[in-house]
N, CA, C and O of each residue as an XYZ file, in Angstrom:
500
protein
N      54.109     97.144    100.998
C      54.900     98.323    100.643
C      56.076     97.892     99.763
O      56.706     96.875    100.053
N      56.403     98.671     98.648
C      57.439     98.437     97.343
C      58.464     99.136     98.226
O      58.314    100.263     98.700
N      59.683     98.227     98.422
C      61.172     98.958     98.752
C      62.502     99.235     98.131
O      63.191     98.336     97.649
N      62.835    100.429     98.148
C      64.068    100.561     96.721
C      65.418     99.552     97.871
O      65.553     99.045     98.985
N      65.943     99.732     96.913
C      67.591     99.945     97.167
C      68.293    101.061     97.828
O      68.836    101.787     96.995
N      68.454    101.422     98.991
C      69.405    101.841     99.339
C      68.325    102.918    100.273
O      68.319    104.146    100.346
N      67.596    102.058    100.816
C      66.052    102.748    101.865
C      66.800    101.703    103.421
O      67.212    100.556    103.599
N      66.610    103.029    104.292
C      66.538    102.609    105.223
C      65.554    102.043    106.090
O      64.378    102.407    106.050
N      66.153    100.820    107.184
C      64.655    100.661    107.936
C      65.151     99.752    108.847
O      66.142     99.023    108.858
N      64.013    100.009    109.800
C      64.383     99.276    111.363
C      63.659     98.273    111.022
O      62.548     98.407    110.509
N      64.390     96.785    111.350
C      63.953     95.365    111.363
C      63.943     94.826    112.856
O      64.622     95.186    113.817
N      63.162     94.051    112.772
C      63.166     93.236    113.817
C      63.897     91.590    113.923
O      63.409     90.822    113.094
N      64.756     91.101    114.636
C      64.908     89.666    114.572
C      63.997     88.427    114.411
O      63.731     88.103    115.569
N      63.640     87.929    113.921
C      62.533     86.764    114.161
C      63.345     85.583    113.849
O      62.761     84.511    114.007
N      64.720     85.527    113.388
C      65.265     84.211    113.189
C      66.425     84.603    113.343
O      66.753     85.734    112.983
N      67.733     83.300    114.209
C      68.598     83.483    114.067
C      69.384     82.378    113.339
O      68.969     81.222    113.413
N      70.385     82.639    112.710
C      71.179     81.117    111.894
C      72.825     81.908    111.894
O      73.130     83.100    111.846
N      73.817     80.438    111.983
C      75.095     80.786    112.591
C      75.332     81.810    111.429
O      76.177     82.614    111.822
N      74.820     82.176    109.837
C      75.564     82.688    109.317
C      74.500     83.856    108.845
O      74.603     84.468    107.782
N      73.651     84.019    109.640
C      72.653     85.547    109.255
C      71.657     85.745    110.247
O      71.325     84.953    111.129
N      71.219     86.863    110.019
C      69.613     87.249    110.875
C      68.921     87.254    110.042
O      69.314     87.182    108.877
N      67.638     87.344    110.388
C      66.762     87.188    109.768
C      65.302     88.223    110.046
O      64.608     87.964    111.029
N      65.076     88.894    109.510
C      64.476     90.153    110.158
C      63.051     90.713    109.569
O      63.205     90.810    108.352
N      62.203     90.975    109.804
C      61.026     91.371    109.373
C      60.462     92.490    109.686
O      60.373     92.775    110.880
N      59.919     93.440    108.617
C      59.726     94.602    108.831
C      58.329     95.688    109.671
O      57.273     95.180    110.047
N      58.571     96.846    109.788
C      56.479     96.792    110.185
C      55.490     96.727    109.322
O      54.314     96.849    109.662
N      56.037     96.447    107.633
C      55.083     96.124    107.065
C      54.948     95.088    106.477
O      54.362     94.985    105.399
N      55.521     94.080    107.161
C      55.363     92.879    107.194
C      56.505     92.090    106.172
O      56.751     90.885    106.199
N      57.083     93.036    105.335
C      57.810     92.560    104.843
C      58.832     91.762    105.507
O      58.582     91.599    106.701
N      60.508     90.908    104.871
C      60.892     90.393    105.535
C      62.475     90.374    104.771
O      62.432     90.553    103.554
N      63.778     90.184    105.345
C      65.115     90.099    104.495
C      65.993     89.305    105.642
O      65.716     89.146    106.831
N      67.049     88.894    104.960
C      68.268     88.818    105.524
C      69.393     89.679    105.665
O      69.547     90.671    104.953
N      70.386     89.246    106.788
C      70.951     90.438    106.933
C      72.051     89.166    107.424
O      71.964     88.513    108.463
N      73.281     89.010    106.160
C      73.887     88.075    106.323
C      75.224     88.216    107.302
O      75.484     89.360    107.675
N      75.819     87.472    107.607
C      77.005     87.681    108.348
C      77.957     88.753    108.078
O      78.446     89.560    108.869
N      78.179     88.588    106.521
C      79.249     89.464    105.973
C      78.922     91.069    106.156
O      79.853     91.873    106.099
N      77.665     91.476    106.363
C      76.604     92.514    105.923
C      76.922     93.279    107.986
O      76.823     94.467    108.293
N      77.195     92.393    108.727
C      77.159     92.893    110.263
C      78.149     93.921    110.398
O      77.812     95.105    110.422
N      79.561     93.493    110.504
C      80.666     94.163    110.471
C      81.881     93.543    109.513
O      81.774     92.422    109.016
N      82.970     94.332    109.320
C      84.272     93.511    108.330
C      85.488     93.191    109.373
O      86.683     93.314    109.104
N      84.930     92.745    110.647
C      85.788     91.763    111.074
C      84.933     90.763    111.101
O      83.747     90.830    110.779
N      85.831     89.303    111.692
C      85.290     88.067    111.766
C      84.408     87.757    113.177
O      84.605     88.142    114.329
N      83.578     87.081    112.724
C      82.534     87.077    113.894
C      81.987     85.526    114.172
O      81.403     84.655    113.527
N      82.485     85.688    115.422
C      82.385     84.018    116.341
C      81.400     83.630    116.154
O      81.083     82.666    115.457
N      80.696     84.392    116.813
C      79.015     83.817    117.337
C      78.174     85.641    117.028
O      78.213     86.746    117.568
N      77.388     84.893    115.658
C      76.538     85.824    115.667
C      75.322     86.643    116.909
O      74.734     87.719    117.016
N      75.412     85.682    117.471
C      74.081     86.135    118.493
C      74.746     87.016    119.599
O      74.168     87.132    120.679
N      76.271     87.814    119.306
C      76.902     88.892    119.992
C      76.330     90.161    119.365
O      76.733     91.172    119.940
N      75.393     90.415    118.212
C      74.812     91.104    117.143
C      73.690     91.551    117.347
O      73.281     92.710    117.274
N      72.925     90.154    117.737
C      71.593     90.242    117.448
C      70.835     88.720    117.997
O      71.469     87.668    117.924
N      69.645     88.758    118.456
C      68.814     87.783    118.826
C      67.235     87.642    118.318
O      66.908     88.356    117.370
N      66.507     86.995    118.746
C      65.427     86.950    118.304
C      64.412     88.311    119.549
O      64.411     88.196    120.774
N      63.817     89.240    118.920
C      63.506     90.449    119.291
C      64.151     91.709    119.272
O      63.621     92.769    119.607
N      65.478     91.540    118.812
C      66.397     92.782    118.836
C      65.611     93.787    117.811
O      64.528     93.672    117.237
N      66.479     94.694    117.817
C      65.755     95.473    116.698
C      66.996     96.414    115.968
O      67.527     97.270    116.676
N      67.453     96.249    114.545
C      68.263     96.650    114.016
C      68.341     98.145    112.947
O      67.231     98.107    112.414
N      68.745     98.844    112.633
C      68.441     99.407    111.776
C      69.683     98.863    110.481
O      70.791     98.345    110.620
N      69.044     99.185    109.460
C      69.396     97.848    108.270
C      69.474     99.459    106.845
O      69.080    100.573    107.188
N      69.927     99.246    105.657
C      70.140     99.800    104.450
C      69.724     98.433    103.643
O      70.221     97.308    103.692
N      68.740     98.902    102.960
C      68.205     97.626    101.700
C      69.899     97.287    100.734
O      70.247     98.271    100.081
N      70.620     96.367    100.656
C      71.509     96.661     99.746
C      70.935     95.587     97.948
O      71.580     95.722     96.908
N      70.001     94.891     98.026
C      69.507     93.964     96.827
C      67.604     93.713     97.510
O      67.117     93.831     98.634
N      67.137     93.412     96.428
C      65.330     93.062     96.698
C      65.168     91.942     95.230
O      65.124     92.051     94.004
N      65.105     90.570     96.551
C      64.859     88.861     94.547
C      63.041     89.876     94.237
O      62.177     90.341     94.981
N      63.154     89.828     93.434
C      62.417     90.122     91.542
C      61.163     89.650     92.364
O      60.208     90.331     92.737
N      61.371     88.510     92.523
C      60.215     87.258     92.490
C      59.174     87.286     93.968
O      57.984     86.976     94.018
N      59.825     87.635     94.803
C      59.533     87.316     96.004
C      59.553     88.513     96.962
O      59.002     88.498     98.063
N      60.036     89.252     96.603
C      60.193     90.962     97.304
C      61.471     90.518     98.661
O      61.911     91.554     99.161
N      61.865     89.695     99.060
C      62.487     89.343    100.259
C      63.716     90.030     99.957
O      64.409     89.615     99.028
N      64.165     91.304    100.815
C      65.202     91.849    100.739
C      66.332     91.140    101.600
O      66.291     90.243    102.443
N      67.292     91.852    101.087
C      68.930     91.970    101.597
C      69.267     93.017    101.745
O      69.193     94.058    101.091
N      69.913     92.546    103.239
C      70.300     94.439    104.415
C      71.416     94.254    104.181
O      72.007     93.533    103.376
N      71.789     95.120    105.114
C      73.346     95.664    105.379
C      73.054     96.140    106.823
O      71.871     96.462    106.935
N      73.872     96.304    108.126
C      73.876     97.118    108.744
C      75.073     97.551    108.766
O      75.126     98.559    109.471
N      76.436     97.166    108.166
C      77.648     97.912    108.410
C      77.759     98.550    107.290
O      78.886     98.516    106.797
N      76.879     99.181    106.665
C      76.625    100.399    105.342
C      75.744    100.967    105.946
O      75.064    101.763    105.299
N      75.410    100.743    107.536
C      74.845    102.169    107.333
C      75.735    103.266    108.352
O      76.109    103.044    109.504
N      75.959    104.635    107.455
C      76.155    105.481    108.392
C      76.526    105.491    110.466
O      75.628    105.502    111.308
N      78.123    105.483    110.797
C      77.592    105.059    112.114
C      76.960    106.236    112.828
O      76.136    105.860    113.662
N      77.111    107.636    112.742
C      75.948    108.894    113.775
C      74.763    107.967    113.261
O      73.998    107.896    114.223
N      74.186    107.145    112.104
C      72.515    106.775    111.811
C      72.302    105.677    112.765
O      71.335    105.883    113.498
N      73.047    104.349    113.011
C      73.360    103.224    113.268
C      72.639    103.078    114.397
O      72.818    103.872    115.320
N      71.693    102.020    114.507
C      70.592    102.351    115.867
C      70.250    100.288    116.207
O      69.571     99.697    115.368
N      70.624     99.755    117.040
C      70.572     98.569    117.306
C      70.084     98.665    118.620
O      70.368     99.697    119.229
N      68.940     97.213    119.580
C      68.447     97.534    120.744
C      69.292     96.449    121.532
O      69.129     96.217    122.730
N      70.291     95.759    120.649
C      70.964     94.694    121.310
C      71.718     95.020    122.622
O      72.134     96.178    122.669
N      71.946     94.342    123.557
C      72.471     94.709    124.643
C      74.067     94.525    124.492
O      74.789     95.222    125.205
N      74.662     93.573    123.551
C      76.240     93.638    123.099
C      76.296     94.557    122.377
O      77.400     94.915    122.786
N      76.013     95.434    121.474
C      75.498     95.849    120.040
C      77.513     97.033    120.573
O      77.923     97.394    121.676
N      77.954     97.156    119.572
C      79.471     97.865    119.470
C      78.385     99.125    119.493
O      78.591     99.958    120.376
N      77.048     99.389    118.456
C      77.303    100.991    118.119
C      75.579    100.928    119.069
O      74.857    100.164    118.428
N      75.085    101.295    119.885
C      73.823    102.054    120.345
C      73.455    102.889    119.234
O      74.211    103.215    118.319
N      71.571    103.396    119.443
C      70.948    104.043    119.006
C      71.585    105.439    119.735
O      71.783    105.632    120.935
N      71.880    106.502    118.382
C      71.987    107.504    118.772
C      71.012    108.347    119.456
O      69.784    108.370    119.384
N      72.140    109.281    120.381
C      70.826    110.479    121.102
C      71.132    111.511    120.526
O      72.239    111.753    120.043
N      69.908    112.419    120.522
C      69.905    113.558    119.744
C      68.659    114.487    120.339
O      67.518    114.263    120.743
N      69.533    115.690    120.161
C      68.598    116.316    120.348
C      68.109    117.623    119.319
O      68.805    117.655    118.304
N      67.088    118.671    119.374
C      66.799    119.367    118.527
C      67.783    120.782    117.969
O      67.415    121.673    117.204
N      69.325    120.595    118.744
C      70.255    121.438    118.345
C      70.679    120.675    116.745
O      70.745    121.136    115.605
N      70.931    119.193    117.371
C      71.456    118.165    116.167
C      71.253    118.480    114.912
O      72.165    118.266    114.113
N      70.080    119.028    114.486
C      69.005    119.347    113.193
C      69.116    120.667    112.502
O      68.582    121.069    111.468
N      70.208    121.421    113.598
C      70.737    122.960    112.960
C      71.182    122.669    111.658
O      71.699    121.553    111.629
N      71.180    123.232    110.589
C      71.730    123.691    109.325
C      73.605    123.011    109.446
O      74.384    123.261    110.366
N      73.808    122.389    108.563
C      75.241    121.881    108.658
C      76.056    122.925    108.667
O      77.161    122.632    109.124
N      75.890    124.543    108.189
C      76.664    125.504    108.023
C      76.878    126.242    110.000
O      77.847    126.743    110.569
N      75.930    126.045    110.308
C      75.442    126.296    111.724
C      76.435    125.512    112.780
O      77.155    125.829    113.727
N      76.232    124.851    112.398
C      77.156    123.294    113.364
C      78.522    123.348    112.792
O      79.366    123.534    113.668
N      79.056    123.229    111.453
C      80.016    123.266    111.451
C      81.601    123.837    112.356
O      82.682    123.315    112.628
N      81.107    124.858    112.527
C      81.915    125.642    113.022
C      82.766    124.788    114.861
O      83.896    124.459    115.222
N      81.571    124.785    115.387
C      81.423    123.494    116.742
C      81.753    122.221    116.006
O      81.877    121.335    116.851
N      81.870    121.939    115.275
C      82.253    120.471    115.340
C      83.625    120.179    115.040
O      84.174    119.115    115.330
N      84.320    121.412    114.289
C      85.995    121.541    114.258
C      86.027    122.094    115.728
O      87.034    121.882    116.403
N      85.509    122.436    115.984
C      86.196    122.831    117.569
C      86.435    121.796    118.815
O      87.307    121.304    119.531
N      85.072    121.821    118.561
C      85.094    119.765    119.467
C      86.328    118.472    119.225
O      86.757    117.557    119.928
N      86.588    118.948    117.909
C      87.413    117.856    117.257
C      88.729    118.301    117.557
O      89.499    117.541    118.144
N      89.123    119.604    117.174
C      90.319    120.032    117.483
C      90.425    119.940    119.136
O      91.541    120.131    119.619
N      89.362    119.667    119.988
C      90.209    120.296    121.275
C      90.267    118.880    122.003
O      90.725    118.659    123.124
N      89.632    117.864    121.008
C      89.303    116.414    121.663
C      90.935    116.135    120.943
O      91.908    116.096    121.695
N      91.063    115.990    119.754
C      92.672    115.963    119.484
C      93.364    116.500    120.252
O      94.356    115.783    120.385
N      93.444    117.396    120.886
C      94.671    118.162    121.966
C      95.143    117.740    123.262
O      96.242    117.811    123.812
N      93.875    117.223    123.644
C      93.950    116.628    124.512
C      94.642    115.188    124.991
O      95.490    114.999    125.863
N      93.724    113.885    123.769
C      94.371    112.904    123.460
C      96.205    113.309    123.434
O      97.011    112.556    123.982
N      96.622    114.550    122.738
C      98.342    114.484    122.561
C      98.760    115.249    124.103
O      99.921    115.245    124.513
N      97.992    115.682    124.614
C      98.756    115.841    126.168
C      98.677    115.042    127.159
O      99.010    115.339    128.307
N      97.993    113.385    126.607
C      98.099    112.327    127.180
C      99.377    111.512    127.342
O      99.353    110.443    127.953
């Protein structure tokens, strides 16, 4: 399978190294997903991220010419998208359900409300 730039997709771990993962796709394809690419703080020990079997969801950010072997990102992607099976992992696979998928004009309205009353609260803390 041919992959653009800026396609999402769930990888799997198959390698770990102190300064990347290493991840392969279900169609066999395969990329890195370098240190810098995790989060933009500094990070001790990668394997707080990710291990060999985890399963990440990744944004293609480059694909070498020659070899098809991409380069991810997971801190470009979207965090409501952001879906990791790691057991440290900062962000979990989101839950959702079939309200989630209403029309953004639909939802809008609830989601300033949620926000405003989650702010109100926090200040009567």
């Amino acid at each position: 399978m041919k992959h653009e730039v800026g396609e999402y997709l769930i990888g799997t771990v198959y390698n770990v190294k102190p300064y990347a993962l290493f991840l392969r796709f279900e169609d066999g394809s395969e990329g890195l997903l370098h240190i810098s690419e995790i989060c933009d703080s500094y990070i001790r020990d990668i394997e707080k991220y990710g291990v060999v079997g985890d399963q990440l969801k990744v944004v293609v950010i480059s694909i070498d010419p020659s070899n098809g072997f991409l380069r991810v990102s997971y801190k470009r992607v979207p965090k409501e998208e952001s879906f990791t099976t790691h057991s440290n992992a900062i962000r979990k696979a989101p839950e959702s359900n079939k309200s989630d998928f209403a029309p953004l004009e639909e939802k809008l309205p609830e989601w300033i409300e949620a926000t405003l009353k989650k702010a109100k609260e926090e200040e009567n803390k």
